[in-house]
N, C-alpha and C positions, 0 to 999 in steps of 0.2 A: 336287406342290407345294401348300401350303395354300394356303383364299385371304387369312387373315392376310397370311402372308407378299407373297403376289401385289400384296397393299394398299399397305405399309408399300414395298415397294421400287418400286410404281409412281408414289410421291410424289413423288422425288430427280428424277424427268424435266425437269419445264417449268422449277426454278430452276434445271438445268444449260442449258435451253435459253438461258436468259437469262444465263448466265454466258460460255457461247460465244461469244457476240457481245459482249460488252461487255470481255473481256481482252485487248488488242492484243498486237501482238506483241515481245516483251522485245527489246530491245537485245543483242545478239552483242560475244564480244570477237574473233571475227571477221566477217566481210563477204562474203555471199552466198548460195547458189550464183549466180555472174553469171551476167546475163542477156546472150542474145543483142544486140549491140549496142553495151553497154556499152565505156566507155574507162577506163584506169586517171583520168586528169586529173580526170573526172568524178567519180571517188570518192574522190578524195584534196582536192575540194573539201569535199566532205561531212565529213572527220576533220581537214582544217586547223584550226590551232589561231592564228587570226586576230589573238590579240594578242602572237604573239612574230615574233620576228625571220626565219621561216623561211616561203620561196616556195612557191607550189603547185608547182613544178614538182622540187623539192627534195623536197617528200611523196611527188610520184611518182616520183622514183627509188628514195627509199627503200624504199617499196612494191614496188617491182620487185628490189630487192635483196633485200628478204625472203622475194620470194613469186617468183623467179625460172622455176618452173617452169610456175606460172599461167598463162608470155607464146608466144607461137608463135615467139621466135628477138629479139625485139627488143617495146620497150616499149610498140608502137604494134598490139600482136597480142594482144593481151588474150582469153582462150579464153573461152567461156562457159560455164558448170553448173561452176566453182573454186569454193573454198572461198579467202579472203584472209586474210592475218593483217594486221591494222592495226598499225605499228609506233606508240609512244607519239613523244611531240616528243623527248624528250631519244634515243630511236632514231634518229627521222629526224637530226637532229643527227652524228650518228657514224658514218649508213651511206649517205648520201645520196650522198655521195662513191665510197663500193662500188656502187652503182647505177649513175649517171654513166660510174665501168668498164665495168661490164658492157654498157650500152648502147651506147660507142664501139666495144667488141670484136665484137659482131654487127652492126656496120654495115660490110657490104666495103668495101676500101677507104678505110676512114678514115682517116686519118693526124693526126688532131687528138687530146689526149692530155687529163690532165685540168687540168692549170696551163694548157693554149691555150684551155680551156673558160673563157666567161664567168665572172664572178665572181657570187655570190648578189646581190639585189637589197637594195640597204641599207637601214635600217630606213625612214628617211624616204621613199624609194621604193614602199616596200609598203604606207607607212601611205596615201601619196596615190594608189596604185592603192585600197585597200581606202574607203576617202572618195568617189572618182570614184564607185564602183561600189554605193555605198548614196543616190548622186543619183538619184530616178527617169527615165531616158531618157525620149525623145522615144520618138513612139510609132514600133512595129516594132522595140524594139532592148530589149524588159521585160525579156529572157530572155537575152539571152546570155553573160549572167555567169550564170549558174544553172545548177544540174547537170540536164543534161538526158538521153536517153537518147544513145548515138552506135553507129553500125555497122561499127568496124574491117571491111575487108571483110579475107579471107583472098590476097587477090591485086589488082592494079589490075583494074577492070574490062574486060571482052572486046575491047569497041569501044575506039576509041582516046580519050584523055582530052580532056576540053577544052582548046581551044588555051592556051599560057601566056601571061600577063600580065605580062612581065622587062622593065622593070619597068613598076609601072602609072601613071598620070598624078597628079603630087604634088599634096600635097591642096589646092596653091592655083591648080589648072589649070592651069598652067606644062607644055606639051608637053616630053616625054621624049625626047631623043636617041635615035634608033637602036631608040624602042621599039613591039612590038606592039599595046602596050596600043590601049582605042577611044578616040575621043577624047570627053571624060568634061570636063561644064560644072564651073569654077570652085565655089568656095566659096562659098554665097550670104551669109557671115558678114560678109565683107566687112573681114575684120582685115588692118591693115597686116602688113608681110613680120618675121616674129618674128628674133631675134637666130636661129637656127640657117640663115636660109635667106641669111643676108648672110656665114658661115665659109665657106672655099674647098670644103671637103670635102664642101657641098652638090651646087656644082654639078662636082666629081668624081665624087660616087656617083649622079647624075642620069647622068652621061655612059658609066660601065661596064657593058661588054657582057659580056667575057668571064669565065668563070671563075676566072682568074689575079686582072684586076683588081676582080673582087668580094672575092675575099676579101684583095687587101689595103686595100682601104678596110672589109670590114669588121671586121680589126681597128680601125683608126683610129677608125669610128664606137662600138664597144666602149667604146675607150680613155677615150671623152668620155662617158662614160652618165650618169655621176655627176655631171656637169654639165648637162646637157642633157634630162634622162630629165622626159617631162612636158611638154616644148616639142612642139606636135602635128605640126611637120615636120621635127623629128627623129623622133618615134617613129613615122613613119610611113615614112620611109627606111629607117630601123634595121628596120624589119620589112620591109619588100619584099626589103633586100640577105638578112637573114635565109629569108626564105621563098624564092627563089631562090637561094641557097646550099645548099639541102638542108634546113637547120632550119627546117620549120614549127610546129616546139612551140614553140620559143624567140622565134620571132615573134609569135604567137599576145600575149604582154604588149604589146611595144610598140603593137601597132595597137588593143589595145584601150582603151589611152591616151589613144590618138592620136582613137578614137570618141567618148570622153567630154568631148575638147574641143572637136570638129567634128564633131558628130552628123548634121551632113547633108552629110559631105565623101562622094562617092556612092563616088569612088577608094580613100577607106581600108576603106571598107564591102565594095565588093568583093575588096579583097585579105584583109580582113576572113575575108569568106568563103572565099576561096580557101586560108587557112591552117587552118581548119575541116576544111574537105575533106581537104585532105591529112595532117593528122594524124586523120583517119579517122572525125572527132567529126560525122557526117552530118545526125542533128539539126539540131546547130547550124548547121550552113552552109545547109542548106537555110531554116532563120526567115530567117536574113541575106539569102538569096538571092530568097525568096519576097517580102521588105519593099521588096528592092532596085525587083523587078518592077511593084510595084503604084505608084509613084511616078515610073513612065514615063523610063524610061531612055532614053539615043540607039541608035538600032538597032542601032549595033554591041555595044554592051554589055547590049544583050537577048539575042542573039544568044550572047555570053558565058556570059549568067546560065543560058539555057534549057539551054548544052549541060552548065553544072554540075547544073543540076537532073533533066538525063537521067540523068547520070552518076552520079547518088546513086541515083535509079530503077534503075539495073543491078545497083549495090552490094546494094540492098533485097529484090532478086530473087533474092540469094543465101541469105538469111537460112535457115537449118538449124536446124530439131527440137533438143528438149536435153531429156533425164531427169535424173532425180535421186532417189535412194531411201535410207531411213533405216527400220534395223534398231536398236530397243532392248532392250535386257533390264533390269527391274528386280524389285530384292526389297527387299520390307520387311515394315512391319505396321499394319495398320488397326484402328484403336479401334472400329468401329462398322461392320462390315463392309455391311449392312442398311440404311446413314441410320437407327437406329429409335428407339424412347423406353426408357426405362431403369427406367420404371414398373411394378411388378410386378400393379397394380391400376387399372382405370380403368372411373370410372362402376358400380361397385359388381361388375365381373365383371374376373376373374383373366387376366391376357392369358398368349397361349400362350408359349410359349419363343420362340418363333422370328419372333415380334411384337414382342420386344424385340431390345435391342443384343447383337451379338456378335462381339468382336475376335478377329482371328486373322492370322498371319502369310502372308505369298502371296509369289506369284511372277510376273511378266507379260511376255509377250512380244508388245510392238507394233512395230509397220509402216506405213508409207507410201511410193506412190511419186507423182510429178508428172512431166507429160509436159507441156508449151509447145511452140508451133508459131507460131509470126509466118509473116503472111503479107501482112505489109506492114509498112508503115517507121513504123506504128502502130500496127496491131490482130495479137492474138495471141491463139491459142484457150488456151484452161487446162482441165487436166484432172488431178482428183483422184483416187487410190484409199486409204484407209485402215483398218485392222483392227488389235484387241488383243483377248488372252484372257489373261482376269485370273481365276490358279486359289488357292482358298484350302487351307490345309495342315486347319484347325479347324476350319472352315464351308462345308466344297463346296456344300452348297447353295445358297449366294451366287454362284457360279461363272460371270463373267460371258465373255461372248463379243459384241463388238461389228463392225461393218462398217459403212463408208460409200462412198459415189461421189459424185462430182460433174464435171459440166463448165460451161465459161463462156468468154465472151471479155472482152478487157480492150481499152483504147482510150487511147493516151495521147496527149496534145498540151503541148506544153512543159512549162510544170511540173504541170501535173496527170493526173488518169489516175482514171478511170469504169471500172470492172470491176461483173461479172454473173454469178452462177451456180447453177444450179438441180444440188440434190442430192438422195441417198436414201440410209437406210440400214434396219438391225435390231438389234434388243438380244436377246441368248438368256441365261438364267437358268437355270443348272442344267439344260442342254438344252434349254428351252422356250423357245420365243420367247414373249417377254413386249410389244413394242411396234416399230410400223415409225413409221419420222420421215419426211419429208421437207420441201424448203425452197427457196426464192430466195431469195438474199443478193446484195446491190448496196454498193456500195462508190464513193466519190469522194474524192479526195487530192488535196490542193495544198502542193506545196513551195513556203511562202512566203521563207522564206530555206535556203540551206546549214543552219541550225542549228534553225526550226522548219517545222514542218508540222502541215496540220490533216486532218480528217477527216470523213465522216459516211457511217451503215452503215442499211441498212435490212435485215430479215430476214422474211419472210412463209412461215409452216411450217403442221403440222399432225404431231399427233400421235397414234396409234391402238393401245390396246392389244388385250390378249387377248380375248377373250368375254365373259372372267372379270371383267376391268376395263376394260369398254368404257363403266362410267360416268364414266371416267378422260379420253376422249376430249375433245381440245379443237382446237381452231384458235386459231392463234398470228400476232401482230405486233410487233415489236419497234424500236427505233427508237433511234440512239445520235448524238452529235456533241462530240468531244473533239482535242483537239493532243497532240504530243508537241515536245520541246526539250531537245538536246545544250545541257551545258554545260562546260566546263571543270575538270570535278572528278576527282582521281586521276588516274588514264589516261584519264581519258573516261569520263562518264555521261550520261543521259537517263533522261526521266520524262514522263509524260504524267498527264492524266484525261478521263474521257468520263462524260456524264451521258447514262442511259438511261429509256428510256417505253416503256409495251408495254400489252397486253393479253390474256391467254387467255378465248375464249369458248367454252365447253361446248356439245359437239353433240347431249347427248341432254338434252330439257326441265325433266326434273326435278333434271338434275347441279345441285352446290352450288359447282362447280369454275371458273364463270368466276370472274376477278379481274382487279385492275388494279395494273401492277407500275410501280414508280418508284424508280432508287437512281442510281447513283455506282460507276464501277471508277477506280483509280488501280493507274500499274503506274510502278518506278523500277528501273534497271540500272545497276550503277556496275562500270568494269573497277578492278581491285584490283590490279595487276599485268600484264606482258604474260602471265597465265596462267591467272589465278583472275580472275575477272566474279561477283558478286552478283546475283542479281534478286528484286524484288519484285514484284504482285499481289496486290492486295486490292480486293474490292468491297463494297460496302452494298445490301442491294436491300431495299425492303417490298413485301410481296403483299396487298391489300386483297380477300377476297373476298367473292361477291354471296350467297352461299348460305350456309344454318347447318347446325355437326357439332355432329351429339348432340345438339341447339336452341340453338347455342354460336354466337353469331357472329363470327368468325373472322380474324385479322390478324397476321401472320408477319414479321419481320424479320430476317432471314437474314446474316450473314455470314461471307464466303468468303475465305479468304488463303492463297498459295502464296509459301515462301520460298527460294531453292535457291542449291546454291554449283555455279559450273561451272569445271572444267580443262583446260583442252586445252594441247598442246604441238606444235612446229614438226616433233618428230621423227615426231610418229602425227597427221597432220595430219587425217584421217578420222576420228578416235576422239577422243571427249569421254566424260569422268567428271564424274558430279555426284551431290549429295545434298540431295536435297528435301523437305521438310516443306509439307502442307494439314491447314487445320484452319475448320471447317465448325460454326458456333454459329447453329442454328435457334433461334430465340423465338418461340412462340405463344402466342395464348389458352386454346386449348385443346390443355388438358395433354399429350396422346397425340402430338402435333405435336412437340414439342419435344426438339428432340435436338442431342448437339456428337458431333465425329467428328474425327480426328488420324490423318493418317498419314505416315509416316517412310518412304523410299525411297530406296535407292540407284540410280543408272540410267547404265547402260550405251551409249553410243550409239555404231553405226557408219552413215557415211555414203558412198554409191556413186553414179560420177555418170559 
């Protein structure tokens, strides 16, 4: 291989370093591979569409109607390394009800049909949960409206569960007939007794022990929702008779209600928690649980709190490995196979052939797999493998062959999450290795709401080529902090930007290669269809560097865009189709630098999990 060429393709390295890190990851027109943990309720937070008429808990049947095979027998088994199809709102609309089926049909024993099922929560209902819950809570309670991670476990746990709470002490300390509950101090609110606690039906559903007579009061409490929903001792009945009748998702609203108006009723908090737990949402009950503790409970309801939080600890210890691997093939054709300039003359001497551009059609076949390991009810190891060989038909000597690895751990705590990963890889060139990378990359995330989140990434690498181009060598930092935000557009889009800072500094003294980089990536994804998704990526970057070419002093402005259409269908749930376009318009000063490059691809994807 010449060293023209060695030159000209050793350039395209540090602006792809920098490109790396700065394009987040596009928006899917589906959802995942889930993670260990994860609950459907949780993600069907995230795709609610807040300003129509339609409940979380209505998303998540839907979801479960669409993606029925996703779930281990019933709604609340949610498998992890799936692949989801997000139904659009006017789906959920039309199958939410198919879901609902299917969820009473895998429950033994049920005998409840879908006209005995509650009715949806009316608009005024949804608008006053959705209002409560953009109040900032007291503190210990930031997160429990937020999608947080949860641990369906695959079975109850070993030991036996915590004793039950049937029911637990109402939220105005008024001792419970007949109940287990601990005895649990008053409201310190001090509000008089609301219209729901003066109806006969209070102190009927206060006095029901058994089975029989819970569910017929809770119909009766049902009956009255529409009138009542929002009074914090009704919905805090309505949710205990609910969470000891079987339904803890269906509880799971009233008490949160019932929080937002008695944030320090200790009673609803723990039942609170208790309806967490048992729809599997572990996470969450454990904040609830852990808030409860620090605020000095009466011994018996320490005693309560510890054995749930044992009991999430057994669940945690179940937690199971998950892969997941993606097989693509694509073909197209590249305008500038080389990054190279198009000049046939520079500085008074004739550049070789192969020191210029040369398009030609190819073919590539890339890979990755991922292997996650939790190994606690937080922290999970991560582990990368990745390779493509990208063969040209007109320019084999272009003929790239890549590899990388990596491993890291990740660390979450309610809404955000710290990950860390050190990697390495090789670039081979027409057989030759041409440059080894390697790199730490750190990552911090905060889901400030269901709709945005923010970001910021550090990367610290180094890059080392051949003998040939070891005045190529530099050390690398790089530095980004940008949001992304779902909005309501089509079927659902998001979009984000990140503004990035860096610096490469050249290891051998007389290189002209350090520089200092400053741009801008913006990336947007809009689903077009339950089928066709869009995306975008585009970045801006400028490279100021310290050193002169040719006695030229030197400043690049580079930009990079990726635009692609994807297909996927419910019948090949594994297999997506798309067709992408990059196009690469380097500006320098010095002429020899400057280059554009287009390439057009179709790409194949199969994914295994």
């Amino acid at each position: 291989m010449s060293d023209s060429r060695r030159r000209r393709l050793g350039l395209a390295v540090p602006a792809l370093f920098a490109l790396s890190l700065s394009a987040p990851l596009a928006a899917q027109q589906s959802y995942g591979p889930t993670q260990v943990g994860e609950g459907v309720y949780a993600i069907a937070r995230q795709f609610r569409d807040v300003q129509s008429d339609l409940n979380l808990r209505q998303w998540a049947l839907a979801i479960y109607a669409r993606n029925p095979q996703a779930f281990g027998g019933d709604l609340n088994r949610l498998r992890s390394g799936v692949m989801l199809e997000i139904p659009s709102a006017t789906e959920v609309r039309s199958t939410w009800a198919r879901g609902l089926t299917l969820e009473q049909g895998a429950t033994a024993g049920a005998a409840a049909t879908v006209a005995d099922s509650p009715a949806p929560l009316s608009d005024a209902q949804m608008a006053a949960i959705d209002i409560n819950q953009a109040v900032p809570p007291p503190s210990g309670l930031e997160t429990l409206t937020a999608p947080v991670p949860q641990v369906p476990p695959p079975e109850q746990p070993a030991a036996p569960p915590p004793p039950r709470l049937s029911p637990a002490a109402p939220p105005n300390g008024q001792a419970a007939p007949a109940s287990t509950s601990p005895a649990l101090p008053a409201d310190s609110s001090g509000a008089a007794p609301t219209a729901f606690t003066a109806h006969p039906l209070y102190a009927q559903a206060m006095a029901s022990g058994s089975a029989t007579e819970r569910g017929k009061v809770l119909d009766s409490l049902l009956a009255l929702e529409a009138d009542y929903a929002g009074d914090a001792d009704y919905d805090y009945v309505l949710g205990v008779v609910l969470l000891d009748s079987g339904r803890p998702q269906d509880a799971l609203f009233p008490l949160l209600r019932a929080t937002q108006v008695k944030p320090q009723g200790l009673g609803i908090r723990l039942d609170l928690g208790r309806a967490y737990f048992e729809t599997g949402e572990n996470e969450s009950a454990r904040q609830v649980f852990e808030q409860l503790n620090k605020q000095n409970p009466p011994p018996r309801a320490a005693q309560v709190i510890d054995s749930y939080l044992q009991a999430i600890d057994r669940r945690a210890a179940r937690y199971e490995p998950h892969w997941q691997a993606l097989i693509e093939l694509l073909g197209g054709h590249d305008s500038n196979a080389n990054s190279a300039t198009d000049l046939q003359n520079f500085a008074g001497f004739v550049l070789d052939e192969q020191a210029r551009s040369s398009d030609s059609p190819y073919a590539e076949l890339a890979g990755n797999v991922q292997y996650v390991r939790p190994f606690s009810p937080r922290w999970r190891w991560l582990n990368l493998a990745q390779a493509s060989h990208r063969r040209y038909t007109d320019a084999d000597e272009f003929n790239t062959l890549q590899w990388r690895v990596g491993s890291g751990l990740s660390y979450r705590q309610g809404d955000w999450e710290l990950s860390g990963r050190v990697s390495g890889g090789q670039t081979y060139l027409d057989g030759e290795q041409n440059n080894d990378v390697t790199a730490f990359n750190a990552a911090w995330r905060l889901n400030v709401s269901p709709l945005l989140s923010t970001r910021l990434q550090f990367k610290l690498g180094s890059i080392r080529y051949a003998d040939a181009l070891s005045v190529r060598d530099v050390d690398q930092w790089l530095v980004s902090a940008g949001f992304s935000r779902r909005v309501n557009l089509a079927y659902g889009s998001e979009f984000g930007l990140d503004l990035i800072g860096g610096r490469d500094d050249a290891v051998e003294n007389t290189s002209p290669n350090s520089r200092d980089v400053l741009g801008a990536g913006l990336f947007a994804s809009t689903q077009l269809s339950p089928r066709w998704r869009l995306q975008l990526n585009s970045n801006l970057l400028q490279a100021d560097y310290e050193g002169r070419f040719f006695g030229i002093e030197r400043s690049d402005v580079q930009w990079f865009t990726v635009a692609g259409l994807r297909f996927t269908d419910n019948r090949w749930r594994n297999w997506a189709i798309g067709l992408e376009a990059s196009y690469v318009d380097n500006q320098s000063d010095v002429d020899i630098y400057e280059y554009d490059r287009l390439d057009i691809a179709l790409r194949v994807s199969w994914m295994l999990n």
